[in-house]
Structure formats: structure tokens, C-alpha cells
N, C-alpha and C positions, 0 to 999 in steps of 0.2 A: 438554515433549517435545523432544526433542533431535534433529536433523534436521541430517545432512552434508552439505558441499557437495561436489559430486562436479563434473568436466569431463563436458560436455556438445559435442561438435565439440571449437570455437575458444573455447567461453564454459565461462561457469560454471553451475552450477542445482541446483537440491534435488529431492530423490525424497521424497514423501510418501506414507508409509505408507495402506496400502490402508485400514484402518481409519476412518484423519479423513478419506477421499476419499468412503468409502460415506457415512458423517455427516455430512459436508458435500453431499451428493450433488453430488458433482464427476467429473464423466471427463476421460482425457484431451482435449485441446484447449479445454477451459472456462478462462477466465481470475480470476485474483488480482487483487485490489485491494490494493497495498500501502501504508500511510502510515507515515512517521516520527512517534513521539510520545515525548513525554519519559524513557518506560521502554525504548523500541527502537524494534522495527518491528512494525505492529500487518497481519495480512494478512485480509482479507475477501473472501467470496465477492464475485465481481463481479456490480455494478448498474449500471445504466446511470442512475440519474436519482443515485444518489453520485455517479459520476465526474463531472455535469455540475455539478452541486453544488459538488464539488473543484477544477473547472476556473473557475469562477466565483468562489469564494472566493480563490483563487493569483491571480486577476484584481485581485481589489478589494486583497490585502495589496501586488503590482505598483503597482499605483495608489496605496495609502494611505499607503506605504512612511513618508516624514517624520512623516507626524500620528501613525500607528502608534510610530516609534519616540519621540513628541516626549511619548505616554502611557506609554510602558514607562519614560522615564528617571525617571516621579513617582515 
């Protein structure tokens, strides 16, 4: 699906078609979960126990940062 960015104020933002909004059952003020993954940007309705999951996780690669990288160089 193909989704422009349009100016929003001072920012920038997408308009999501009413369709994936009812199928998602999202209204306005509901938030997005966004992650970076190796194909783009992957967007999920938002959860609260993801987000703390993902906060937890971005903790432990902070903390793992050398041993993490000292396995990516095998």
C-alpha cells in the first residue's frame, strides 16, 4: 500500500486510509508501534507489554553492545 507523506503543522506524518484504520480498529488518537527491520519499517498496532518488551530489549543490546558485536564478527 502506498501512503504519502503529507506536512502536518512544523512536522511531517501519513494519512491512513480509512480502510486499514476500520481493520485495524484504530481511531484517531490510537498510537502506532513502529520498528526498523531489515526490509524497512514494520508498523503495529500499539501494546503496551511490546513496547515494554522493546524497551527492555534496546536495554540489554545498550548493555550487550561488545559481546553482541564480538558474536556478529564470527
Amino acid at each position: 500500500m502506498k501512503i504519502k507523506i503529507t506536512t502536518v503543522g512544523n512536522s511531517a506524518g501519513v494519512v491512513l486510509p480509512k480502510g486499514l484504520l476500520v481493520r485495524l480498529r484504530l481511531r484517531k488518537g490510537d498510537f502506532l508501534f513502529a520498528t526498523e527491520t531489515a526490509d524497512g519499517v514494520h508498523l503495529a498496532v500499539h501494546d503496551r507489554g511490546f513496547e515494554r518488551q522493546m524497551r527492555v530489549a534496546e536495554a540489554v543490546l545498550r548493555q550487550e553492545r561488545e559481546a553482541l558485536q564480538r558474536l556478529d564478527a564470527r
